[in-house]
C-alpha positions in Angstrom: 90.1 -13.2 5.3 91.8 -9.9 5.7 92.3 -8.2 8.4 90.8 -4.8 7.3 87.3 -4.3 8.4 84.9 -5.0 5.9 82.9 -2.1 4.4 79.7 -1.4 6.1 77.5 -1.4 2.7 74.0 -0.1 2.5 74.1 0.0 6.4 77.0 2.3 8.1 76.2 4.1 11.3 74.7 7.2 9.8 72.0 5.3 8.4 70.9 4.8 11.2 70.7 8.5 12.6 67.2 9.2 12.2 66.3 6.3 14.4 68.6 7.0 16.6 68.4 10.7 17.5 64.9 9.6 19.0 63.0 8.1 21.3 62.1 4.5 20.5 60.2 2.0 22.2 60.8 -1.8 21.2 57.5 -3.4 22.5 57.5 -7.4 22.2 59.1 -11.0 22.9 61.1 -13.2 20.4 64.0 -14.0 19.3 64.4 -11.3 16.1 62.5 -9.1 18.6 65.8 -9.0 20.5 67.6 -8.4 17.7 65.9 -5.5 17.1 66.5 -4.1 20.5 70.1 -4.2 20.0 70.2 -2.9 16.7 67.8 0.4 18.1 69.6 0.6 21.3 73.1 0.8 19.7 71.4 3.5 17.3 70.2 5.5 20.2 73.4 5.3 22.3 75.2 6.6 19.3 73.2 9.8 18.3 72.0 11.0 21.4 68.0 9.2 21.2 66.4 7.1 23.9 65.6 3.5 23.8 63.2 1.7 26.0 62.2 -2.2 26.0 58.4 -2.7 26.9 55.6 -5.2 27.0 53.3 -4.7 24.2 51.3 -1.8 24.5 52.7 -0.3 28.0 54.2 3.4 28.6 54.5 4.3 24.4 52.8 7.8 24.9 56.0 10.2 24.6 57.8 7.4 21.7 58.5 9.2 18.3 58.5 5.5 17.3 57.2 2.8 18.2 58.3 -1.2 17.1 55.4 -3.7 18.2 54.4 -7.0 17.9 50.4 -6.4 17.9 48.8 -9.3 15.9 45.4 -8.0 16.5 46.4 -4.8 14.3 47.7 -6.3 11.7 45.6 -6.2 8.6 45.9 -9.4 6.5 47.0 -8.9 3.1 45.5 -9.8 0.0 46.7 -11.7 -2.8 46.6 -10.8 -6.3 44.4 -11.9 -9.0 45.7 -12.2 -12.6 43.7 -13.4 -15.2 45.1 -13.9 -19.1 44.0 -11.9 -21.7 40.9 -14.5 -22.4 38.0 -13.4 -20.3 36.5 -16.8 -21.4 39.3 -18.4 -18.7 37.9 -17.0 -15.6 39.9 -15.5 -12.8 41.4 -18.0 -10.4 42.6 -17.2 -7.1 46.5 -17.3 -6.3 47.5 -19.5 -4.6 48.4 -18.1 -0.6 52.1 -18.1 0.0 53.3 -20.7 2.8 55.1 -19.7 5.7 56.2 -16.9 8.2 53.6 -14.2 7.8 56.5 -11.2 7.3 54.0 -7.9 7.0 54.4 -5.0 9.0 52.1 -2.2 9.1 53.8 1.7 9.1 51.5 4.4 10.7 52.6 7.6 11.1 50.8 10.8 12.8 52.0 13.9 13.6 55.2 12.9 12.8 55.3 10.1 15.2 55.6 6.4 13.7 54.5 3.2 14.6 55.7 -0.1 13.1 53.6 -3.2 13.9 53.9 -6.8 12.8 52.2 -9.8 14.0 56.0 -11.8 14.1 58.8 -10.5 14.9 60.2 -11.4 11.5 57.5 -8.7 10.2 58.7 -6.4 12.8 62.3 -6.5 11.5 61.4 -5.7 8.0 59.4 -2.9 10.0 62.9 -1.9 11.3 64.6 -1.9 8.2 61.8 0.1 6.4 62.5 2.7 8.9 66.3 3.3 8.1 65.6 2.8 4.3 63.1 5.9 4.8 65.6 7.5 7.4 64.6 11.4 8.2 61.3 11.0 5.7 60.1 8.1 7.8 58.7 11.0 10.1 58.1 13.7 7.9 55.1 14.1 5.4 51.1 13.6 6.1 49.4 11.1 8.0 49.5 7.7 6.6 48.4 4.1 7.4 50.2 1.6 5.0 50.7 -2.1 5.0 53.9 -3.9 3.4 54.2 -7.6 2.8 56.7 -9.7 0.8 56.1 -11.0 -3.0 56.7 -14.2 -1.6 57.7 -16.4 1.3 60.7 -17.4 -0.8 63.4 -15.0 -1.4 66.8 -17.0 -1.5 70.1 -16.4 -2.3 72.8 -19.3 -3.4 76.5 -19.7 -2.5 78.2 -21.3 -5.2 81.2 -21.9 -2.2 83.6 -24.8 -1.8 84.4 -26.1 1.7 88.3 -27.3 0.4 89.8 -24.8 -2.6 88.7 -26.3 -5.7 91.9 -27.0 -8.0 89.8 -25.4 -11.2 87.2 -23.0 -9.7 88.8 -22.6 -6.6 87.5 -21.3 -2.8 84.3 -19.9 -4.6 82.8 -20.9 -8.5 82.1 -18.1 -10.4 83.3 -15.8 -6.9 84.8 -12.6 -8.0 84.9 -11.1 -4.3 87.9 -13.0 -3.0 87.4 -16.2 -0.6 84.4 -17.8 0.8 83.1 -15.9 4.1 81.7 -19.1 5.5 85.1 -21.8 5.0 88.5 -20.8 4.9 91.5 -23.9 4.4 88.4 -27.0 4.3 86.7 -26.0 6.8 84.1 -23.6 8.5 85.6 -20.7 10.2 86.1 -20.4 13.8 85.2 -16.5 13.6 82.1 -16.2 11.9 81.4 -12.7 12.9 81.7 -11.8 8.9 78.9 -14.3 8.4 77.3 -11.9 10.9 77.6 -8.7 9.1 76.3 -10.4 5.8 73.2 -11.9 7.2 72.4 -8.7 8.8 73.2 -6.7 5.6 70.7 -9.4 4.1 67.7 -9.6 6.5 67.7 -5.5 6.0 67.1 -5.9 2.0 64.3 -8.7 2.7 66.4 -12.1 1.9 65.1 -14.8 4.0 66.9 -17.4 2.7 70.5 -18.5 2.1 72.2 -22.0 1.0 75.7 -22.6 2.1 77.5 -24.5 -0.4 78.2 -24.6 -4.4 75.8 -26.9 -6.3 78.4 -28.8 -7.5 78.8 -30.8 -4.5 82.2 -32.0 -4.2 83.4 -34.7 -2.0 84.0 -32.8 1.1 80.8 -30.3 0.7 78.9 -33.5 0.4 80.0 -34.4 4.7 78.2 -31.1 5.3 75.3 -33.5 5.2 76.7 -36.1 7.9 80.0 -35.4 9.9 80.4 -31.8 9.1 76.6 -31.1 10.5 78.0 -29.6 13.4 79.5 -26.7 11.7 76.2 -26.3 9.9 74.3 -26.0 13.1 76.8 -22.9 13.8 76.3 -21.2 10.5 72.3 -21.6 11.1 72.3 -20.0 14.4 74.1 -16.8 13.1 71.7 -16.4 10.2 68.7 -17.3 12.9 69.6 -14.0 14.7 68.4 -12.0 11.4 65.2 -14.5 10.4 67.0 -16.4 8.1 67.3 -20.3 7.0 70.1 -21.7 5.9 69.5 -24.3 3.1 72.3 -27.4 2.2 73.1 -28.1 -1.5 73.0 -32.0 -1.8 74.5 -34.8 -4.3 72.1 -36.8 -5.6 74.4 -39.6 -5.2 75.0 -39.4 -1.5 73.4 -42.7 -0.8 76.5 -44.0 -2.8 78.9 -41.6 -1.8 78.4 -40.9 1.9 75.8 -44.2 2.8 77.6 -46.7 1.4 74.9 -48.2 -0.6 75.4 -49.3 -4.2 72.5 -47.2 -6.0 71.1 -43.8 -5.8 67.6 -44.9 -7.5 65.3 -42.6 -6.1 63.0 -45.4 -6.4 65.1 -47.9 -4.8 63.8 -48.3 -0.6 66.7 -48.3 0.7 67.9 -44.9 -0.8 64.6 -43.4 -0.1 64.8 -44.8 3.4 68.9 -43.5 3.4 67.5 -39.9 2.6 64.3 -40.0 5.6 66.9 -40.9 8.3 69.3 -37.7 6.5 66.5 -35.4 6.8 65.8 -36.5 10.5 69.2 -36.1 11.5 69.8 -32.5 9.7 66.5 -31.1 11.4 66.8 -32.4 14.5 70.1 -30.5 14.8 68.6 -27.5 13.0 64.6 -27.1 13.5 63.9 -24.0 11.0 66.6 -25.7 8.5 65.1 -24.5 5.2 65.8 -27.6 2.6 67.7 -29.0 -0.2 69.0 -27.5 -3.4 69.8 -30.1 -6.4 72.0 -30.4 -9.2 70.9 -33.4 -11.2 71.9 -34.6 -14.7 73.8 -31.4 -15.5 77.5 -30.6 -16.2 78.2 -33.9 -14.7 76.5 -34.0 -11.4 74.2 -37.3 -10.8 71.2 -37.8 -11.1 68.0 -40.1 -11.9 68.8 -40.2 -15.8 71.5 -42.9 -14.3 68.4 -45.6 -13.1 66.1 -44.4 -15.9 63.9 -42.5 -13.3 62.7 -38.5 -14.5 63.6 -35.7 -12.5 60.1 -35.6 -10.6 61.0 -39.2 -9.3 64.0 -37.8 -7.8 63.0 -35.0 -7.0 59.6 -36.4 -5.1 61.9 -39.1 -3.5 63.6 -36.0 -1.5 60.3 -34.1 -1.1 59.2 -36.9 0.8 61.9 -37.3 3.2 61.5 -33.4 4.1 57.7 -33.1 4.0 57.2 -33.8 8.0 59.8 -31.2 8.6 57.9 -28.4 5.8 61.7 -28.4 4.4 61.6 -27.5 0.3 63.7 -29.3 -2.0 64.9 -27.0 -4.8 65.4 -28.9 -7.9 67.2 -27.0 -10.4 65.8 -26.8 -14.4 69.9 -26.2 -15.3 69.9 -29.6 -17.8 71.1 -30.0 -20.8 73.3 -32.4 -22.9 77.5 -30.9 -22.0 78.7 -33.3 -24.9 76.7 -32.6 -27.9 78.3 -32.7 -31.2 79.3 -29.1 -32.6 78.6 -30.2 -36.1 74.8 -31.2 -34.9 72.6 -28.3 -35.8 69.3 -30.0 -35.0 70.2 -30.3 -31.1 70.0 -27.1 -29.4 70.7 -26.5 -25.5 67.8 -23.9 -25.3 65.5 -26.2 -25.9 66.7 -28.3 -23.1 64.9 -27.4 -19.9 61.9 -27.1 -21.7 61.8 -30.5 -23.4 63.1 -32.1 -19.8 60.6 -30.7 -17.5 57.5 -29.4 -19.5 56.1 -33.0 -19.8 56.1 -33.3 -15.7 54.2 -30.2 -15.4 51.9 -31.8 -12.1 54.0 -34.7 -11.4 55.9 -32.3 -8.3 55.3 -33.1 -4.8 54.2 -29.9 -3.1 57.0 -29.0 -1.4 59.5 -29.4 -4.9 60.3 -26.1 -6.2 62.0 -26.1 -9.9 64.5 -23.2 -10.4 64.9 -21.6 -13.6 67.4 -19.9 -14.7 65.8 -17.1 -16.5 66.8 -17.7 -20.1 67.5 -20.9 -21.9 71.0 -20.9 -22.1 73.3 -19.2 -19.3 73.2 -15.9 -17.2 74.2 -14.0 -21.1 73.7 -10.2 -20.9 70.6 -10.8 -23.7 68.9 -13.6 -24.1 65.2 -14.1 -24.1 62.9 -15.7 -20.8 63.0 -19.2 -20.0 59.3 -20.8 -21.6 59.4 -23.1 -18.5 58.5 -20.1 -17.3 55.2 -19.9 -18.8 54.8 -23.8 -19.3 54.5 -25.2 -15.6 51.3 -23.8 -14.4 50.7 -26.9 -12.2 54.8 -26.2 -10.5 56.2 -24.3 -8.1 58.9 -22.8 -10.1 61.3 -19.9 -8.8 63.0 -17.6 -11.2 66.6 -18.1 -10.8 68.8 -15.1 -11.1 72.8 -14.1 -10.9 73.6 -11.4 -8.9 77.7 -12.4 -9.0 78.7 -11.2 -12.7 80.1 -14.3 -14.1 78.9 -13.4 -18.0 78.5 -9.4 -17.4 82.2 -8.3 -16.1 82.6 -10.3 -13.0 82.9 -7.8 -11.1 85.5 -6.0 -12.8 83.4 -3.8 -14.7 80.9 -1.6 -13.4 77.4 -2.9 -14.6 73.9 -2.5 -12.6 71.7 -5.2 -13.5 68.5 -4.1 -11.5 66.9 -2.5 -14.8 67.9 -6.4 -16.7 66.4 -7.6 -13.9 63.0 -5.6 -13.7 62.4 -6.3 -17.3 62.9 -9.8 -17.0 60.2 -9.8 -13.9 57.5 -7.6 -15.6 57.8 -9.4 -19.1 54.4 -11.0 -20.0 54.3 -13.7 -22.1 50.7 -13.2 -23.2 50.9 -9.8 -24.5 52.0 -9.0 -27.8 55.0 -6.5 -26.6 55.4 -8.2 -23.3 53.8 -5.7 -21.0 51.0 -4.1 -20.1 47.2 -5.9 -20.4 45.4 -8.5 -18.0 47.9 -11.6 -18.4 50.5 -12.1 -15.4 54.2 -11.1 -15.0 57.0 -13.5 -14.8 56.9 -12.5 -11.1 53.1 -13.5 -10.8 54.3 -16.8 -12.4 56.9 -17.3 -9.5 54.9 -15.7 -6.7 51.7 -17.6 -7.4 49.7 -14.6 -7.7 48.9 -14.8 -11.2 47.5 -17.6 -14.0 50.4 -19.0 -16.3 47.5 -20.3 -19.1 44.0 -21.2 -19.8 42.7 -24.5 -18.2 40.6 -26.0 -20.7 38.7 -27.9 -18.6 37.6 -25.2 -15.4 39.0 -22.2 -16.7 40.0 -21.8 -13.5 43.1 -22.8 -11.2 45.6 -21.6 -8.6 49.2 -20.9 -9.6 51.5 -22.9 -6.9 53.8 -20.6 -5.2 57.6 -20.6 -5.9 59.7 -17.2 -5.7 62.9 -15.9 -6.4 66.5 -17.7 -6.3 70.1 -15.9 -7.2 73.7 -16.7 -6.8 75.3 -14.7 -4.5 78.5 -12.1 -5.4 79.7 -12.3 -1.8 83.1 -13.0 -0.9 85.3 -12.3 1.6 86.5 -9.3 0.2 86.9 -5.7 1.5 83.9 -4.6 0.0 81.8 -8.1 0.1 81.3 -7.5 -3.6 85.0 -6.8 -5.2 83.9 -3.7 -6.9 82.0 -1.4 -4.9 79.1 -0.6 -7.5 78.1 -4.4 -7.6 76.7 -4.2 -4.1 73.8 -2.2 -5.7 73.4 -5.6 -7.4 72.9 -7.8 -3.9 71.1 -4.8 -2.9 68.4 -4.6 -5.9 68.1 -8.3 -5.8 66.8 -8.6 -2.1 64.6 -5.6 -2.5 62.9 -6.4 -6.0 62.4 -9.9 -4.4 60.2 -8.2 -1.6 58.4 -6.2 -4.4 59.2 -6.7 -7.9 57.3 -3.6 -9.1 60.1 -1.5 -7.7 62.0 1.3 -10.0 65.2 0.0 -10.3 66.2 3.4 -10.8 64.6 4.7 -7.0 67.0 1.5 -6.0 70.0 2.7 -7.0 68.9 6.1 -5.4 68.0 4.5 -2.3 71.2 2.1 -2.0 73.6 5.2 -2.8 71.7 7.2 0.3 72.4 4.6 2.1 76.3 3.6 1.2 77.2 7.5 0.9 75.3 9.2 3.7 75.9 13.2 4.0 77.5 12.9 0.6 77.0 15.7 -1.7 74.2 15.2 -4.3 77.0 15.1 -7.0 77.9 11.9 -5.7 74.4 10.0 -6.1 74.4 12.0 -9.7 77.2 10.7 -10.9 76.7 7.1 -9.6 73.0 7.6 -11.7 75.1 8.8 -14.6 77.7 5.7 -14.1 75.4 3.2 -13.7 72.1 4.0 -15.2 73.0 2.6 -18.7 75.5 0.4 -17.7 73.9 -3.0 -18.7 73.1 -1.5 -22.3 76.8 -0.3 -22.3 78.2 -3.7 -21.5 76.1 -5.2 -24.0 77.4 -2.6 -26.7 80.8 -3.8 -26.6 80.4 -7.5 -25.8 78.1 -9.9 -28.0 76.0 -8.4 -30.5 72.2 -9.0 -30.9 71.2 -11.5 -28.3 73.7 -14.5 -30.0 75.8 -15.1 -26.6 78.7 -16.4 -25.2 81.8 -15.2 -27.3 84.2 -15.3 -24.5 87.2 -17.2 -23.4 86.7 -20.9 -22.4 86.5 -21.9 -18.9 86.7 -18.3 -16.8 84.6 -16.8 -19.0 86.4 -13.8 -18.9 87.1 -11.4 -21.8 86.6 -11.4 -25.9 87.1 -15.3 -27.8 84.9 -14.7 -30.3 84.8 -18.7 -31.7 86.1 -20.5 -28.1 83.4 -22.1 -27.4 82.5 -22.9 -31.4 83.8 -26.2 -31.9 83.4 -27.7 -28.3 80.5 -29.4 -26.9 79.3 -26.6 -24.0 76.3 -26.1 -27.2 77.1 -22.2 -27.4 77.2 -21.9 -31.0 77.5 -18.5 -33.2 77.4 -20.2 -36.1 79.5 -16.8 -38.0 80.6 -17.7 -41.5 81.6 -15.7 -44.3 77.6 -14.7 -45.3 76.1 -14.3 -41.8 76.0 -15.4 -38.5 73.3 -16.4 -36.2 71.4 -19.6 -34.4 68.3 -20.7 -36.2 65.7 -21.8 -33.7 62.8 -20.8 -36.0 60.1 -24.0 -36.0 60.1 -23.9 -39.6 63.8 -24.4 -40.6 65.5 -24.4 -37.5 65.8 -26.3 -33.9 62.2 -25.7 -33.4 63.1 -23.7 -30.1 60.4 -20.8 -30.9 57.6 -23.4 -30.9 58.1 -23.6 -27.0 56.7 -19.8 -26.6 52.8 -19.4 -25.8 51.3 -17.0 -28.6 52.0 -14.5 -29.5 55.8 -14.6 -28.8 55.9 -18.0 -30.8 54.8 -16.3 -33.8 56.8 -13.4 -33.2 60.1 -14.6 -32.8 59.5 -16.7 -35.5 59.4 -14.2 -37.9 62.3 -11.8 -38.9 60.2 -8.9 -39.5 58.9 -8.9 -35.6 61.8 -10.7 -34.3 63.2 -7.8 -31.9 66.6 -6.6 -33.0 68.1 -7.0 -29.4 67.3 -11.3 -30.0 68.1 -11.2 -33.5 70.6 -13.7 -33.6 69.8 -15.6 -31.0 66.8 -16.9 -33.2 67.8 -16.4 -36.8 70.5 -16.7 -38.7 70.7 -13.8 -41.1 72.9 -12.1 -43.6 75.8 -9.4 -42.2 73.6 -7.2 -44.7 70.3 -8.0 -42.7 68.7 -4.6 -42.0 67.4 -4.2 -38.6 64.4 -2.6 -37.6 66.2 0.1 -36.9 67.7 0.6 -40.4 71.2 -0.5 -40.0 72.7 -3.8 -41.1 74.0 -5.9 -38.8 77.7 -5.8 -39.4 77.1 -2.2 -39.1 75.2 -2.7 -36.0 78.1 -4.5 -34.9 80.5 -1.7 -35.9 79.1 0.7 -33.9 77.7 -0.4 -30.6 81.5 -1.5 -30.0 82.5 1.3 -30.8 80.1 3.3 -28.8 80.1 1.1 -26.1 83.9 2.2 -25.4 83.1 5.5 -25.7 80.1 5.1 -23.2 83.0 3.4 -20.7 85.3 6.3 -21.0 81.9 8.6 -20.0 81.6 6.6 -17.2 85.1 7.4 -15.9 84.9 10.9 -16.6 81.3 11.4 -14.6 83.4 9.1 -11.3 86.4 11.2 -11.6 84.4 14.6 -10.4 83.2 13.2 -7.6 85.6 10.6 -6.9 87.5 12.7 -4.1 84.5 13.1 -2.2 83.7 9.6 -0.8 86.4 7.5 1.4 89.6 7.5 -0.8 89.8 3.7 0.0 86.2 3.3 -1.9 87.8 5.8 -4.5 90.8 3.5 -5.3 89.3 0.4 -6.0 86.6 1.9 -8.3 89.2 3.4 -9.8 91.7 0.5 -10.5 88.3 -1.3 -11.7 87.0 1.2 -14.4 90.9 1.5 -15.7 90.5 -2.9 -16.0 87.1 -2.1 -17.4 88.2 0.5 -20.2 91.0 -2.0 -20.9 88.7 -4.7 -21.3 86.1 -3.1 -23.3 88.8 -2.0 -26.1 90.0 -5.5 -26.2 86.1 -6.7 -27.0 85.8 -4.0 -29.3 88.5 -4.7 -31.6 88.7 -8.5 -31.2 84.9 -8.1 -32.8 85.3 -5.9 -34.9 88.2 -7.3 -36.3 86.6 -10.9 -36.3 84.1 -9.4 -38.3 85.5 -7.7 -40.6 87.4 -10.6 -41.5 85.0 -13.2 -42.1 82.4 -10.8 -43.7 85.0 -8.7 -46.0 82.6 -5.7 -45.4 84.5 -2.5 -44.0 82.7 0.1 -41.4 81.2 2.6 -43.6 82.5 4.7 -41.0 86.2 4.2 -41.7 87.0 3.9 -38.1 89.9 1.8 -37.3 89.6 -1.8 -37.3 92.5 -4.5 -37.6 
């Protein structure tokens, strides 16, 4: 870790101003309470304000705010209702989230505030809604208002490695630097950066976080048994800001840390191996959150080995943490690493789907599947994960990737907050995915909304899952490596609270925070840099939803065929006619046939197939005419280029402003977006030129291609 301090983020001092040039009363007991006081007296002591620490209810009169835990005067809050499309189906209820109740209610009169919250978990969102609001918090008409969470389960993953792996070193897929919780195999001593990060969380609404890479290696696994201890000290730094701290396990720990000779989840003694685990890790750590799971994928163990399905395993866990409430969080990541390139009937989007679809009901309770949200892997464009929509009976969380592993690793400047709103407001019973009566992917991960018609009631409750993301944290100057991709970790957190959020108000709201008392050109040109910069990265990357296309292994930069003729299943199929995956049901792998109507149908079809998932369904002739009358090697042609041209845009809006923020901030965006315009010519031509090659057709443009 270096030495420099690490940036303060969405929460340096001035953000704290308007709190803390008044006077504030913290009313209340508990633990978060506490936390609160510090945070407001250190606010207070700063800019000139006054801070007092009362019982509830005593000597508030003269407050301009007022922080208090008042359960009486909290108003419970509702869930929603969500019925499909078919009024025949009824309108079940939605099934209550489990939990910590984290509401606060904000009041506000004559320009004096009052935050109350019937736990002090709810009070320290309170808190944070403050400083989010800063100066407007008090400004403006009366109001009353009550907040509450999505969903009790808003979780980040650490894909960190306890020793430095030899291949994907201190952190997989970390593009940040080290690992802010180990350092040289082993926690640190000085965990005071771990402090920062959880505070930086708990002020964006994440409430949970797991430690440790879900490919367990041998000495992540002891975190489970002799390394407990340093767990227990991780916890109670993440406890100070309401949040649990959740283990990734092996499914073969019986074997590899109990000595036993099987992991068969229906074996006694393994189940029995597992209960006495459980009892040790939450005796040590009361609010320890659970277990996230790896099984059968990439390589990692898991019940396949005894014949057993995944909801044996996964119900063989869920047992041994059910007296503590802990969760197990079995991931949906499964899929065949070794298939046979020259097989075009097996198809690794299909995968999750024809794994976990039959044990739809066949979870224990506290099981939560995570999805990735498409079918393949994190890509730029690819479409939702049906699991999604075909686990009504499951608590499934929609699993996300905040660190940029397939979208410029951090190298290149790309927001994903407006990917990520479109993935959460897609609905998969409408025929252009939004709008109407049928539920969100959000509703389908929150709970509050019906996945599908029950033929039987017409009625049901949707079990409650919520969000999960890998984390882009590191141990970096500026936690993120590039600067812009905190907006990333920032969106995340806050569109888990509410997922109807503008991703656009987000970005507002995280650059008044990071670059308080900066000149309006500054939040300007960050809208202007970053607004588009998903679509940009797209442009000049894979074409048309088909995927992958870079170089084996780091997954970093243009290699159009290296993953063609492996096993990884990441096919283009490009020839000298066309280029595309079938996954139609009627010639192809029979993937669009998992959709619910009417997406089935329509990605069935070329003529509604939407251009942006062309290839990714079809494969088509380089003459193919789009929908929006360009061919696609065309297409092709001119989103690279255009995409490079949209990069050197970007540059020019950051280099106006780019003197008026902290000249250490300035340098490393600037190093980045010279990496970034350097990368995105390579991808441009390598395509192009690939292209043009196998197709023989030149840009009607007459642009330069090689």
């Amino acid at each position: 870790m270096t030495g420099v301090a690490p940036h303060a983020a969405w929460l340096p001092d001035d953000a704290f101003a308007a709190i803390g040039s008044r006077r504030v009363v913290v009313a209340g007991d508990g633990a978060l309470t506490a936390t609160i006081a510090e945070e407001v007296a250190a606010a207070t002591a700063r800019f000139g304000g006054a801070f007092s620490r009362l019982d509830v209810g005593d000597g508030v009169s003269d407050a301009e705010l007022v922080l208090t835990l008042a359960p009486s005067l909290v108003e419970p809050v509702e869930t929603i209702e969500v019925s499909t499309r078919d009024a025949s189906a009824g309108s079940g209820a939605a099934a209550e989230v489990s939990g910590i109740d984290e509401s606060f209610r904000f009041m506000r009169e004559a320009g004096a505030v009052v935050v109350q919250a019937g736990t002090d978990a709810g009070l320290l969102h309170g808190l944070f809604h403050v400083v989010r609001l800063g100066e407007t918090a008090f400004d403006g008409p009366d109001t009353d208002e009550t907040h509450a969470p999505a969903t009790d389960l808003r979780m980040l993953d650490h894909w960190d490695n306890v020793d430095v792996h030899p291949t994907m070193g201190q952190v997989e897929r970390g593009y940040s630097g080290g690992s802010i919780f180990y350092d040289n195999g082993f926690v640190r001593a000085d965990l005071s950066r771990v402090e920062r990060y959880a505070r930086l969380l708990a002020a964006v609404g994440i409430n949970r976080v797991a430690i440790n890479n879900v490919n367990v290696h041998e000495h992540e696994a002891r975190l489970l048994t002799d390394d407990l201890g340093d767990v227990v000290r991780v916890a109670a730094v993440f406890r100070r800001w309401g949040i649990r701290v959740h283990l990734s396990v092996s499914f073969a720990s019986p074997v590899t840390l109990g000595g036993l000779d099987t992991s068969d989840p229906l074996d006694q003694d393994v189940a029995h191996w597992w209960v006495r685990a459980a009892a040790r890790v939450w005796d040590a750590i009361p609010d320890f959150g659970g277990f996230v799971v790896k099984a059968d994928s990439e390589g990692q163990p898991g019940p396949f080995a005894y014949g057993r399905t995944h909801a044996d395993g996964a119900n063989m866990l869920a047992a041994a943490v059910e007296p503590y409430e802990g969760l197990v969080h079995w991931r949906a990541f499964v899929y065949d690493h070794r298939q046979d390139w020259r097989d075009r009937s097996t198809d690794r989007a299909r995968a999750a789907y024809d794994h976990f679809h039959p044990l739809d009901g066949a979870f224990s309770e506290n099981v939560v599947v995570q999805v990735k949200y498409g079918p393949l892997d994190f890509q730029v464009r690819e479409p939702l994960s049906p699991v999604l929509a075909a686990m009504p009976h499951t608590r499934v969380a929609l699993e996300l990737q905040v660190t940029q592993e397939y979208t410029g690793q951090q190298q290149h400047a790309v927001y994903l907050g407006q990917q990520w709103s479109q993935l959460l407001g897609f609905r998969f019973w409408e025929p252009d995915g939004v709008g109407g009566g049928s539920p969100t992917v959000a509703d389908l991960a929150t709970g509050r909304g019906k996945a599908a018609n029950d033929p039987g009631t017409g009625r049901w409750r949707k079990p409650a899952g919520g969000f999960a993301a890998v984390s882009n944290v590191g141990d970096d100057e500026f936690w993120t490596g590039h600067p812009f991709a905190q907006a990333n970790l920032y969106a995340y957190g806050r569109l888990c609270w509410d997922p109807t959020l503008d991703p656009g108000a987000l970005l507002d709201e995280w650059v008044g925070l990071t670059f308080p008392g900066a000149p309006d050109a500054v939040g300007e040109a960050v809208r202007a840099v970053l607004d588009r910069s998903w679509e940009t990265y797209e442009q000049y990357t894979a074409p048309l939803g088909v995927g992958f296309m870079v170089r084996p292994g780091h997954h970093y930069g243009p290699d159009v065929d290296g993953y063609e003729y492996t096993p990884w299943g990441t096919y283009h199929f490009a020839d000298r006619d066309g280029i595309g995956v079938d996954r139609t049901v009627r010639t192809g792998t029979g993937y669009a046939g998992q959709y619910p109507s009417p997406w089935s149908a329509t990605y069935e079809s070329l003529s509604t197939c939407p251009d942006e998932l062309l290839l990714f369904f079809h494969h088509v002739p380089y003459t193919h005419v789009l929908h929006s009358g360009k061919s696609v090697i065309q297409h092709i042609y001119d989103t690279h280029f255009e995409g490079v041209s949209r990069v050197e845009e970007m540059i020019g809006e950051w280099s106006k402003v780019s003197t008026l923020v902290d000249p250490r901030v300035s340098e490393r965006i600037s190093e980045r977006f010279a990496e970034q315009l350097r990368s995105a010519t390579e991808w441009r031509d390598q395509v192009n030129t690939y292209f043009l090659r196998k197709s023989g057709i030149p840009d009607e443009r007459g642009r330069t291609i090689y």
